[in-house]
C-alpha positions in Angstrom: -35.7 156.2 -64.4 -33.7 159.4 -64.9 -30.3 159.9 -63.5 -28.2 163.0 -62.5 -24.7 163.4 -62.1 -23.3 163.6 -58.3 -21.4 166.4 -59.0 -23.2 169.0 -61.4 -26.7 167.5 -60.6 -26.9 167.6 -64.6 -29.3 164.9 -66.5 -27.3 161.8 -67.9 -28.8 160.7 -71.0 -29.4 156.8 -71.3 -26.6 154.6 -73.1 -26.7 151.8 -75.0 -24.2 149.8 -73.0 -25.8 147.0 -70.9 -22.6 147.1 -69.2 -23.4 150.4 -67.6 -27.5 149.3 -66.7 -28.1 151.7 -69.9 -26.8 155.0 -68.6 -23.6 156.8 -69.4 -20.5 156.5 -67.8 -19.5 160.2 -67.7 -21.7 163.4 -67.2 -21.4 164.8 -70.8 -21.4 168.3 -68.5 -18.8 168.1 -66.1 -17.5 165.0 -67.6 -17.1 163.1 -64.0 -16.9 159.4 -63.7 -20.2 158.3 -62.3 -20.7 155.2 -59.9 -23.1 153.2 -61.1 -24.7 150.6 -58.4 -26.8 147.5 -59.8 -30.5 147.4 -58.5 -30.5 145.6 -54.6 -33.7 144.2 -55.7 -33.0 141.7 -58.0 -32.5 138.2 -56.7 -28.7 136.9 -56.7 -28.3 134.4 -59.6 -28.4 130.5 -59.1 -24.1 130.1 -59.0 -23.6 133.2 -56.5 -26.9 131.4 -54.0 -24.7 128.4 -54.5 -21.2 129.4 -53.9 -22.6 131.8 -50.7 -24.4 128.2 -49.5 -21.0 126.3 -49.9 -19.1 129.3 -48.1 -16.4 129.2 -51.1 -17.4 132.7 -52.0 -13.9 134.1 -51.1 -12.3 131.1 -52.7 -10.2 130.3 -49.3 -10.7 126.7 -48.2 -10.8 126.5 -44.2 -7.9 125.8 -42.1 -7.0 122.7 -40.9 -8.4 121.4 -37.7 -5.1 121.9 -35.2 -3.4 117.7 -34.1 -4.3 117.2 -30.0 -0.9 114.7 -29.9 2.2 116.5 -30.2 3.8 113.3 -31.9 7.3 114.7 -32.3 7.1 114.8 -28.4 5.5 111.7 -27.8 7.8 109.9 -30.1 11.1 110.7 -28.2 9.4 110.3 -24.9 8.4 106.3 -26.0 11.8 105.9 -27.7 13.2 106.6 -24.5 10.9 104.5 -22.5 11.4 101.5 -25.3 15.4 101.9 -25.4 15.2 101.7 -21.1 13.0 98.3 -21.2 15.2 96.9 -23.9 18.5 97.8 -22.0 16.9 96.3 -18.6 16.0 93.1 -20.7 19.6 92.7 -21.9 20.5 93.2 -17.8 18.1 91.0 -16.9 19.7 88.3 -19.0 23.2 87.8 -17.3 21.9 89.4 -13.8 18.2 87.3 -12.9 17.8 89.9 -10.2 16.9 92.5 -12.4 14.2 90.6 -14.5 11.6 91.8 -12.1 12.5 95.3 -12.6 12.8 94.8 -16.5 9.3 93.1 -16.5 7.5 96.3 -13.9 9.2 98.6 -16.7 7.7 96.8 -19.6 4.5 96.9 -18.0 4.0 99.9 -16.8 5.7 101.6 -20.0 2.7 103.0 -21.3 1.9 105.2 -18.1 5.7 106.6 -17.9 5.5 107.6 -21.7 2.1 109.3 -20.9 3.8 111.0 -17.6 6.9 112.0 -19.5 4.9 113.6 -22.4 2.7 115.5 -19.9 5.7 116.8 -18.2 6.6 118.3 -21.2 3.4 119.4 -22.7 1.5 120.2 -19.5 -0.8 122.0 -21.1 -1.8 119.5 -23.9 -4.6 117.4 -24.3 -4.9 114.2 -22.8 -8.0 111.6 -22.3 -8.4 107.8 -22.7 -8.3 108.3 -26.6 -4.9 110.3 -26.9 -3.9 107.2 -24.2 -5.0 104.5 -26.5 -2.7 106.7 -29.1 0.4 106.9 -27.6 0.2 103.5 -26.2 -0.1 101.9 -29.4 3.0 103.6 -30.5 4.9 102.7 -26.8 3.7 99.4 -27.1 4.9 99.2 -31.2 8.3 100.6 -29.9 9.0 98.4 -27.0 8.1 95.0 -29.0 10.7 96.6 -31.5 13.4 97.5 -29.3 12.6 93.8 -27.5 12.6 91.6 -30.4 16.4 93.5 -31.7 18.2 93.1 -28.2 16.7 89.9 -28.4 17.7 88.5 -31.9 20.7 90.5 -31.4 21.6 88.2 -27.8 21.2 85.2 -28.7 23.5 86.0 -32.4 26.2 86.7 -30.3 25.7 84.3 -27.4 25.4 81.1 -30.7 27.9 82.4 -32.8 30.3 84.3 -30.9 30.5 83.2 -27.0 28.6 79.7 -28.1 26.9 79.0 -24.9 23.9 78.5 -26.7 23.9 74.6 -25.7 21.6 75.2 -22.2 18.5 76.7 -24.8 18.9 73.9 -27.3 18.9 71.4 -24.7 15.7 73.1 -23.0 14.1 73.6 -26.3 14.5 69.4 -27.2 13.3 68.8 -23.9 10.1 71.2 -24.4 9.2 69.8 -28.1 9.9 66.1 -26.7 7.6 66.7 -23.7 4.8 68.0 -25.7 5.5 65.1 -28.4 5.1 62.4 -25.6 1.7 64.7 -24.7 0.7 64.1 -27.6 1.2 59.8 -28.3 -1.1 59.8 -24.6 -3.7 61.5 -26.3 -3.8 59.5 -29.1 -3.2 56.1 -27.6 -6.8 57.4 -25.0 -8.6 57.5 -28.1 -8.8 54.0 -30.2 -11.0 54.9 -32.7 -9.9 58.5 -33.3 -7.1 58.7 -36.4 -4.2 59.2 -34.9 -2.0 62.5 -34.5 0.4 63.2 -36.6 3.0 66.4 -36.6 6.5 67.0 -37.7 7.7 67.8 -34.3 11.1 66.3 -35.2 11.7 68.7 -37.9 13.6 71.9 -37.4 11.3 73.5 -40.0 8.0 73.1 -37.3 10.3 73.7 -34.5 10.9 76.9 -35.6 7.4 78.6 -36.6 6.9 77.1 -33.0 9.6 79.5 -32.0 8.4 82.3 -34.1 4.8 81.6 -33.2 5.8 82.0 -29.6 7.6 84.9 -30.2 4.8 86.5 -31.8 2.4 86.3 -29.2 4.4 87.3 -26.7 5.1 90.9 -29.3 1.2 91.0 -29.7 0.9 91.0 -25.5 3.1 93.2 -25.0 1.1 95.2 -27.5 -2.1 95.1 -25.7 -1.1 95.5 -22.6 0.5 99.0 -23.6 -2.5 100.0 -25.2 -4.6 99.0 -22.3 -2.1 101.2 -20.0 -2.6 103.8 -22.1 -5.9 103.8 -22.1 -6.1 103.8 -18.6 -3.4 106.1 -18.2 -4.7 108.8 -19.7 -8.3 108.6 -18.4 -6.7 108.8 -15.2 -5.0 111.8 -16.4 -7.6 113.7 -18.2 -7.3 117.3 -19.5 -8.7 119.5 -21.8 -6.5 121.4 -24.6 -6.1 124.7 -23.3 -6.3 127.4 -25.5 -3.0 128.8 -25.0 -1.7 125.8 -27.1 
């Protein structure tokens, strides 16, 4: 097919450069640059259908998909709630009045992080999931802040004030009771072999202790996560789009 330059309207003669789709670069009258366009009709090659499918064709991945928790927030907000439960369990230790209090707090500690965080981000998202969330990290938090003020008591009260002997004498009497629990068992059952434990050892008495201590973490860990869960169902809303 014959081309003519957009200026003069003068023929170009063909060229050997494939580069150029075999006509000349420059009108050898006027000598303007010509624009030379590929033919629309031939089908794109096999990488470019590829690349156009995979939606990389500009080479920019996608942005990330924006966080629904504001974690810095909801992290200070359970610190606080954890450091309050913590300081109403150390209260609650030398003033027995207040252990209902501390235990309502401890409870409930999930649903005053999620009503705290709200306050602050009102216009955040919030359903059961981002409950379940931030109640696993409330409930994380207040075992934490427990089990130190805890460990951290009963240091002081053994090796400082040394009024430790009440506990000890409680803790015998707990171990003894369950050992004598235990010969009535066995002494109801003639054939079966008999029961044997080393109750008297410190070594078992302690990863009874520890045991004990454990489960009473992993409660309080499910009962935040239930709160939050429930918690934040109860105060469902949608992220806005002005966040």
């Amino acid at each position: 097919m014959q081309e003519f330059c957009h200026r003069c309207g003068g023929e170009l003669p063909v060229g050997d450069s494939p580069a150029t789709g075999g006509t000349s670069a420059f009108c050898p009258h006027c000598g303007a640059p010509q624009i030379l366009l590929s033919d629309y009709t031939e089908p794109l090659s096999t990488g470019t259908e590829a690349a156009l499918a995979a939606g990389t064709s500009t080479g920019a991945l996608p942005p990330p998909r924006p966080n629904p928790i504001d974690w810095r927030m909801a992290l200070s907000s359970a610190v606080l709630v954890a450091a309050i439960a913590a300081a109403l369990s150390a209260i609650a230790a030398a003033v027995p009045g207040v252990l209902f209090l501390s235990t309502v707090w401890t409870i409930s500690a999930s649903f005053t992080t999620l009503a705290l965080y709200q306050r602050r981000r009102p216009l955040a998202l919030m359903n059961a999931g981002v409950g379940v969330k931030i109640g696993v990290l409330v409930g994380v938090l207040v075992a934490f802040f427990l089990g130190g003020t805890l460990s951290a008591g009963m240091a002081v009260a053994r090796f400082g004030l040394h009024n430790m002997a009440g506990f000890d004498a409680d803790t015998a009497q707990a171990f003894s009771t369950l050992k004598q629990r235990m010969n009535e068992v066995a002494a109801s059952r003639p054939g079966a072999p008999p029961i044997s434990l080393p109750i008297d050892t410190l070594e078992f008495r302690t990863a009874m202790s520890l045991l004990g201590y454990g489960m009473g973490l992993l409660g309080i860990l499910l009962v935040s996560t239930l709160s939050g869960a429930l918690g934040g169902l109860l105060r469902t809303r949608r992220l806005s789009p002005k966040v």
